[in-house]
C-alpha positions as CSV (number, residue, x, y, z in Angstrom):
1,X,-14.6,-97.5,18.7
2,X,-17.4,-97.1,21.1
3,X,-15.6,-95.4,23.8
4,X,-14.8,-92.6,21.0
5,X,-18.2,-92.2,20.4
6,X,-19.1,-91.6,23.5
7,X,-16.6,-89.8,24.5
8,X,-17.7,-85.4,24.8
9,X,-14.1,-84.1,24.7
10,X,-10.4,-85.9,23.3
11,X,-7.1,-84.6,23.9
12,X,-4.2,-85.7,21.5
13,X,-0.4,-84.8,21.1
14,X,-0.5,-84.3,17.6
15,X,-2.7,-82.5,15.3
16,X,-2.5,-85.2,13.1
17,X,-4.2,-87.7,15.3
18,X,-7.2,-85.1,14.9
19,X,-7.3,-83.8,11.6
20,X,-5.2,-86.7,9.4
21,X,-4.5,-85.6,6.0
22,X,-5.4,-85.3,2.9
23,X,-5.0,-89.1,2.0
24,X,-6.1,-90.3,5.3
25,X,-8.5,-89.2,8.6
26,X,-7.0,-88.7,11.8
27,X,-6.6,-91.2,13.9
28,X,-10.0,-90.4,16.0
29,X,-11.5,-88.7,13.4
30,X,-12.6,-92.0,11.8
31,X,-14.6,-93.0,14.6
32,X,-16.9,-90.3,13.5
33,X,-18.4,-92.0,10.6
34,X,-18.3,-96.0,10.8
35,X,-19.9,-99.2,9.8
36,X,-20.1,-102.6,10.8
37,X,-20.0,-105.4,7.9
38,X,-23.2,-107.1,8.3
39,X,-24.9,-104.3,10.2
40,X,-25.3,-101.8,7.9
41,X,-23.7,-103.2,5.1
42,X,-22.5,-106.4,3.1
43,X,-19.8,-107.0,1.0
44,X,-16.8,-105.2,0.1
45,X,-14.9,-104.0,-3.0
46,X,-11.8,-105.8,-3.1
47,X,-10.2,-103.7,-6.1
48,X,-11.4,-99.8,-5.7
49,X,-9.3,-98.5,-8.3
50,X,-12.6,-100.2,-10.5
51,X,-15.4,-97.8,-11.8
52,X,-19.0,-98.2,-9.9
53,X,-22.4,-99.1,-10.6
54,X,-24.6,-97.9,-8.2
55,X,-28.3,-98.4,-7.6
56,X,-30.7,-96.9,-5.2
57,X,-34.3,-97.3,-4.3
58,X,-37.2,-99.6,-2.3
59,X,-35.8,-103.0,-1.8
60,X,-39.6,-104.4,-3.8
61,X,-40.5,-106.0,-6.9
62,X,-41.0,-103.4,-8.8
63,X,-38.0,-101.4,-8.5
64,X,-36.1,-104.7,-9.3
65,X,-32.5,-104.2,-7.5
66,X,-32.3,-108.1,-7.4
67,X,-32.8,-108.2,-10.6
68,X,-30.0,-105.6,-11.3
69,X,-27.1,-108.1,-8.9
70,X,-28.6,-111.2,-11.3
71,X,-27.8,-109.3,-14.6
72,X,-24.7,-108.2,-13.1
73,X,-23.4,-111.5,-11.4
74,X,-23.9,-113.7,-14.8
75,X,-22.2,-111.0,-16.7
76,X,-18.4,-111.7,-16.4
77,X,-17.2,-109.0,-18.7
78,X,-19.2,-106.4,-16.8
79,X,-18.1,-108.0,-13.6
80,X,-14.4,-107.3,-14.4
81,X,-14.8,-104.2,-15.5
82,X,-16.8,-102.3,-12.7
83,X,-17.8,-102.8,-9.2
84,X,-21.8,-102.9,-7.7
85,X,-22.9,-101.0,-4.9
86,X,-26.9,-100.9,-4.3
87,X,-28.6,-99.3,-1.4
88,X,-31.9,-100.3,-1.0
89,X,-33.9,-101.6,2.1
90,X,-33.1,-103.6,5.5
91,X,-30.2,-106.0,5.3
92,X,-31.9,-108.2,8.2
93,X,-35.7,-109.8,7.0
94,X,-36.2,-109.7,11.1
95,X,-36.4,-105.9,10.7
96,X,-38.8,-105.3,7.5
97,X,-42.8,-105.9,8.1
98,X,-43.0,-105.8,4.5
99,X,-43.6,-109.4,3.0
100,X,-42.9,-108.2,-0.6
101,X,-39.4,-106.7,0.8
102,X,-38.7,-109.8,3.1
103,X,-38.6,-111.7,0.1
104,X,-36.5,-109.5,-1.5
105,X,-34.0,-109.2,0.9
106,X,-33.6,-113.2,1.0
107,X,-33.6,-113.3,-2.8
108,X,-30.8,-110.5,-2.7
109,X,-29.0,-112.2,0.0
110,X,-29.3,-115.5,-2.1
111,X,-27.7,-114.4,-5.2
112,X,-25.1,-112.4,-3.3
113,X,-23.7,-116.1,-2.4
114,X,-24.9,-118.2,-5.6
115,X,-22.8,-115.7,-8.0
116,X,-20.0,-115.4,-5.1
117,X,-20.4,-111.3,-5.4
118,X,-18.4,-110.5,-2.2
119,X,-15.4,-108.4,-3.2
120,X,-17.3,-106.8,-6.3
121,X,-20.1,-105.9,-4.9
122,X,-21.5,-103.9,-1.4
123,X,-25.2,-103.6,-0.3
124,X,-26.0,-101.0,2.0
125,X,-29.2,-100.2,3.7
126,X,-31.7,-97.5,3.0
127,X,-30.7,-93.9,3.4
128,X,-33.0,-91.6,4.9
129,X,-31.1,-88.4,4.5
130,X,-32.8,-86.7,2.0
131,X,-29.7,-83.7,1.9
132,X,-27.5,-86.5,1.9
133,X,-29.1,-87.9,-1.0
134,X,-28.7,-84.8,-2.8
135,X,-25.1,-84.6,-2.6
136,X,-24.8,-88.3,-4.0
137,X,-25.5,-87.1,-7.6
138,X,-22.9,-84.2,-7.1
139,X,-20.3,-86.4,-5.8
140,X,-20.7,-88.6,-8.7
141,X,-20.8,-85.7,-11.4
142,X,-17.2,-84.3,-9.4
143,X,-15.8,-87.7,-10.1
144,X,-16.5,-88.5,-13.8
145,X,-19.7,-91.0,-12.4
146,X,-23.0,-91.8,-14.7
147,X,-26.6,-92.5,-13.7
148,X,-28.0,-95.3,-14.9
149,X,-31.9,-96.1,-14.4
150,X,-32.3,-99.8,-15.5
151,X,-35.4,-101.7,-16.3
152,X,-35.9,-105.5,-15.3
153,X,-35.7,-108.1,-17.9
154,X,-38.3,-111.2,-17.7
155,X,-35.7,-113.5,-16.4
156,X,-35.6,-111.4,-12.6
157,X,-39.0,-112.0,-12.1
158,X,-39.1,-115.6,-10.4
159,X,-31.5,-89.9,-3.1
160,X,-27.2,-90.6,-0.7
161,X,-23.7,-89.7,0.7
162,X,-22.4,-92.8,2.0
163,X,-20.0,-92.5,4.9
164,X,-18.3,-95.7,4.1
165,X,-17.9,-94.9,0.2
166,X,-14.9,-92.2,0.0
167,X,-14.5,-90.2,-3.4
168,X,-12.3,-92.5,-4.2
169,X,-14.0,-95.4,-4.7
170,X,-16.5,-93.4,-7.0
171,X,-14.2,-92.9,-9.7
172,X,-16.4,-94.0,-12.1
173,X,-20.1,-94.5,-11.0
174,X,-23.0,-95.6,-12.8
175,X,-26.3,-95.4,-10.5
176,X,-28.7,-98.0,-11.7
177,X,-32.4,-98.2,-10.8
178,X,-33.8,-101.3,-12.1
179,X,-37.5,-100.3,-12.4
180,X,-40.4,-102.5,-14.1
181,X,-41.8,-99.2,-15.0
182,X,-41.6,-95.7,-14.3
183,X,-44.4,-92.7,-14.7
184,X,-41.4,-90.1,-15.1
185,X,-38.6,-90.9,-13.5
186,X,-37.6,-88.0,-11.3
187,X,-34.0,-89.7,-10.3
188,X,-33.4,-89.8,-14.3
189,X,-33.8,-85.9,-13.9
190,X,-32.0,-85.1,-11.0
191,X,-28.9,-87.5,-12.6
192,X,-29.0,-85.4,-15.3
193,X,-29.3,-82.4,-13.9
194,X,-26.3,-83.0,-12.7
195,X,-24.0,-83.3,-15.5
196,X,-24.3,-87.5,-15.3
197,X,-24.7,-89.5,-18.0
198,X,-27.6,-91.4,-17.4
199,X,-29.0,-95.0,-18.8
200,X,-32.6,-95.7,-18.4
201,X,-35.6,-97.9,-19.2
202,X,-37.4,-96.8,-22.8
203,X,-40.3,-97.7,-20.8
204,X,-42.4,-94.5,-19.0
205,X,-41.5,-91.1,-18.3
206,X,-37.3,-92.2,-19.1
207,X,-38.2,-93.5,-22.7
208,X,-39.3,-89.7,-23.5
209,X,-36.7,-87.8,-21.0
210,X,-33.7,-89.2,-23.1
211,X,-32.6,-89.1,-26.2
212,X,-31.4,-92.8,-26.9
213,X,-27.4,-92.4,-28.0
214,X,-27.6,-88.6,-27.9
215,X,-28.3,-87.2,-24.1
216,X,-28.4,-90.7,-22.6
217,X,-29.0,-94.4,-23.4
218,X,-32.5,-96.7,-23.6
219,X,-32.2,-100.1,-22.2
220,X,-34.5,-102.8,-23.0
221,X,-36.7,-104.1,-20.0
222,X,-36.9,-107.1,-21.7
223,X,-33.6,-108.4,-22.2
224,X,-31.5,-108.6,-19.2
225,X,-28.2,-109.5,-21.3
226,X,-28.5,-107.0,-24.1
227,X,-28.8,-104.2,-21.2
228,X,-25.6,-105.3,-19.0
229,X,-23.9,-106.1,-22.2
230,X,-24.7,-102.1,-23.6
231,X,-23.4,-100.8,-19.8
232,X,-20.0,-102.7,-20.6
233,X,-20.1,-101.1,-23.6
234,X,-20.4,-97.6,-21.7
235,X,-17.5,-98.3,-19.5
236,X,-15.1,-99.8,-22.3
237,X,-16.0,-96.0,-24.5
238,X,-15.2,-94.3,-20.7
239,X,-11.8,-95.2,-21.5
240,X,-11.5,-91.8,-23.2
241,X,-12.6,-88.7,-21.4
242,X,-14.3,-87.0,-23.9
243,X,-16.7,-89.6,-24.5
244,X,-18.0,-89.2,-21.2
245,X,-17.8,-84.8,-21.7
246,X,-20.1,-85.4,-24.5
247,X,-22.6,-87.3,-23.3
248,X,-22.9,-85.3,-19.9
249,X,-23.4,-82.4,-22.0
250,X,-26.2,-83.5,-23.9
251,X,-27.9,-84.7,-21.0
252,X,-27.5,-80.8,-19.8
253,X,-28.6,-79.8,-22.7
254,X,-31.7,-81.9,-22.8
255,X,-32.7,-80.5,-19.4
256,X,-31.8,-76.6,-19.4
257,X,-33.0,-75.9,-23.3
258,X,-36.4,-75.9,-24.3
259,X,-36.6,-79.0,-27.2
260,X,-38.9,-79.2,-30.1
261,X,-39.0,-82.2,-31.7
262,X,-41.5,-83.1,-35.1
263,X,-43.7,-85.7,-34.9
264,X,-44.8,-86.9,-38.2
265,X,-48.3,-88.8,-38.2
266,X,-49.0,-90.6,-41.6
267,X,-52.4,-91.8,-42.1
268,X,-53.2,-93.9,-45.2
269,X,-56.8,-92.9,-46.7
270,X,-58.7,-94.8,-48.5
271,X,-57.7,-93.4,-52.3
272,X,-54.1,-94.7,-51.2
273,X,-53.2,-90.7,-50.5
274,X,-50.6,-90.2,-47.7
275,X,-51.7,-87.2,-44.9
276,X,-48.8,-86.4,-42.9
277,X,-49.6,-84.2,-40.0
278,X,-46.4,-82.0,-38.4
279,X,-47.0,-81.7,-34.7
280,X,-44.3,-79.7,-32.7
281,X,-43.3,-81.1,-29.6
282,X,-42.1,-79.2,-26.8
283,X,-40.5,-80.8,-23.6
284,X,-38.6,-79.4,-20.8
285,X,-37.8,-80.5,-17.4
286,X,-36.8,-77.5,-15.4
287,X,-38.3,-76.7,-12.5
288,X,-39.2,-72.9,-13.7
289,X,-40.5,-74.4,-16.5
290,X,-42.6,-76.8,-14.8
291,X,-43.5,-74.4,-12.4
292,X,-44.7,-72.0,-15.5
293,X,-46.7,-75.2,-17.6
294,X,-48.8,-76.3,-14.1
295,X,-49.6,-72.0,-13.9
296,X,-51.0,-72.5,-17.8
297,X,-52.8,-75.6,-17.2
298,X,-54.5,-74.2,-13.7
299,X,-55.6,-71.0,-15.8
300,X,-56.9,-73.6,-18.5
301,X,-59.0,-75.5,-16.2
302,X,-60.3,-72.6,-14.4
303,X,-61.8,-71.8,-17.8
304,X,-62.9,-74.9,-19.0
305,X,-64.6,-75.8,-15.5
306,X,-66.6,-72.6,-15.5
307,X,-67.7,-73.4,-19.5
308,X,-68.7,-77.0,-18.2
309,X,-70.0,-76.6,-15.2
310,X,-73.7,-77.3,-15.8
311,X,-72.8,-80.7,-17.7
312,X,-70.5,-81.3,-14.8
313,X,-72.8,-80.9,-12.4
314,X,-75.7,-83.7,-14.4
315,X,-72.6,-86.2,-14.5
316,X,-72.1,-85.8,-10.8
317,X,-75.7,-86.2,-9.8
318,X,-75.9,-89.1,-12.1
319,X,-72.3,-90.8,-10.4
320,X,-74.1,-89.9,-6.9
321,X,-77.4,-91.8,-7.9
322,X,-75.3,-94.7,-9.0
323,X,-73.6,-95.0,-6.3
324,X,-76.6,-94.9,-3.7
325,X,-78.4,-97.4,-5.9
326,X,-75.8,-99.8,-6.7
327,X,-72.4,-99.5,-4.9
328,X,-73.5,-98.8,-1.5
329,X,-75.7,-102.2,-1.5
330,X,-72.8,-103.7,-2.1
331,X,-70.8,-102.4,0.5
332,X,-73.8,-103.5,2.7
333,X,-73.5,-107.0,1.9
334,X,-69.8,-107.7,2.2
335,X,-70.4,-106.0,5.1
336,X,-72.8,-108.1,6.8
């Protein structure tokens, strides 16, 4: 293996020894992408022919992958339906300077053993790539995969192509990132831009991006065996194509088209009267639309900062004169 990578120039006899086919690389070919068990990854997946959760992001509390391999190692159903594949952080503690993330890696490394995950499950380290990551959420939509984003429960708390992952083993893929919390969730986005059917947390940015049961799925943060129990759930309805088809389409939908929702505000006044208020909601999560709402917004505050300015300029002498009087003092004395 090492004196093929080295190697500038190989001569063979047969083509095939090159090129392989269209089941197999060639012979040399497969030194070109390689890893070593234990290196750069952990585990293996002992029957591919499974479907595939998959979960990418920092190896930290908040993000939660060890949470995710807990839910998914107490949950036998789910472990005999699908496989796990996460790739998130350093496999070695020796190599991360991060004290949050060394904990994390021993945690995941821990529970990799206690729930005897080897054969089910396969933990790569970070990818960098950020093409690469790209063409993760395309290789997944090509092969019938789902996105899932997945919030933590309280029970955890005590973007890549991947060389060593072929299309076949991503028959069926859902990608999980077990936030505590996200602002808006840009993976949720870019899964669903993609055609993927996508599970997230109904906390944040994901709780308003999906429509729960319609373009996507809400999982609760809080319980850890209601959420693995509703991916199983997923998987078991996967069994017929066109339950997939529908959902991906939704989630299209939801992100191309221009939704207006009605919120209905009731306010009870004090002659026992009902108000109901009809406020139209528009959300959209395009780019060009973005693009075109931050261009409204900048015009909007160019106005409003030239109709403010002299009341902005008081508060700012007033935060300035705070801050010499009070905050600076202070500075002084921890200082000293």
């Amino acid at each position: 293996m090492m004196a093929m990578n080295t190697t500038d120039f190989i001569i063979t006899s047969t083509y095939q020894e090159i090129a392989g086919s269209k089941d197999r690389p060639g012979q040399y070919e497969s030194h070109h992408a390689f890893t070593l068990p234990g290196l750069c990854r952990r585990g293996y997946l002992e029957d591919r022919n499974k479907p595939i959760i998959f979960s990418m992001a920092r190896l930290d509390t908040v993000k939660n992958i060890t949470g995710l391999v807990e839910w998914y190692g107490k949950n036998k159903k789910l472990r005999g339906l699908v496989n796990l594949v996460v790739v998130a952080g350093f496999l070695d503690p020796s190599k991360s300077k991060d004290r949050e993330e060394i904990s994390e890696i021993n945690k995941m490394r821990s529970l990799i053993d206690k729930y005897q995950l080897n054969g089910q499950m396969r933990w790569i380290a970070a990818q960098t790539d950020r093409v690469r990551n790209g063409e993760l959420y395309r290789c997944i939509a090509d092969t019938k995969g789902a996105f899932v984003q997945v919030p933590t429960s309280s029970s955890s708390s005590s973007s890549h192509v991947i060389p060593s992952i072929s299309s076949h083993d991503l028959k069926i893929v859902k990608y999980l990132q077990p936030a505590l919390y996200e602002a808006f969730g840009l993976t949720v986005i870019e899964a669903m831009n993609c055609g993927l059917p996508t599970f997230a947390t109904n906390q944040g940015g994901p709780a308003e991006i999906i429509v729960d049961g319609v373009s996507g799925f809400h999982i609760d943060p809080t319980n850890g065996d209601e959420a693995s129990a509703k991916m199983g759930d997923f998987f078991d309805k996967c069994k017929d194509p066109s339950y997939w088809n529908k959902i991906s389409t939704a989630g299209l939908q939801r992100i191309y088209e221009w939704y207006v929702g009605t919120l209905v505000c009731t306010y009870k006044m004090r002659s026992l009267r009902k108000r109901k208020e009809e406020l139209l909601l528009t959300c959209s999560y395009t780019w060009k639309i973005y693009a075109a709402k931050v261009l409204n917004m900048g015009s909007i505050y160019g106005l409003w900062r030239q109709l403010t300015k002299e009341e902005q300029q008081a508060k700012d002498k007033y935060l300035q004169l705070l801050y010499n009087l009070q905050f600076r003092n202070l500075v002084s004395f921890f200082l000293t």
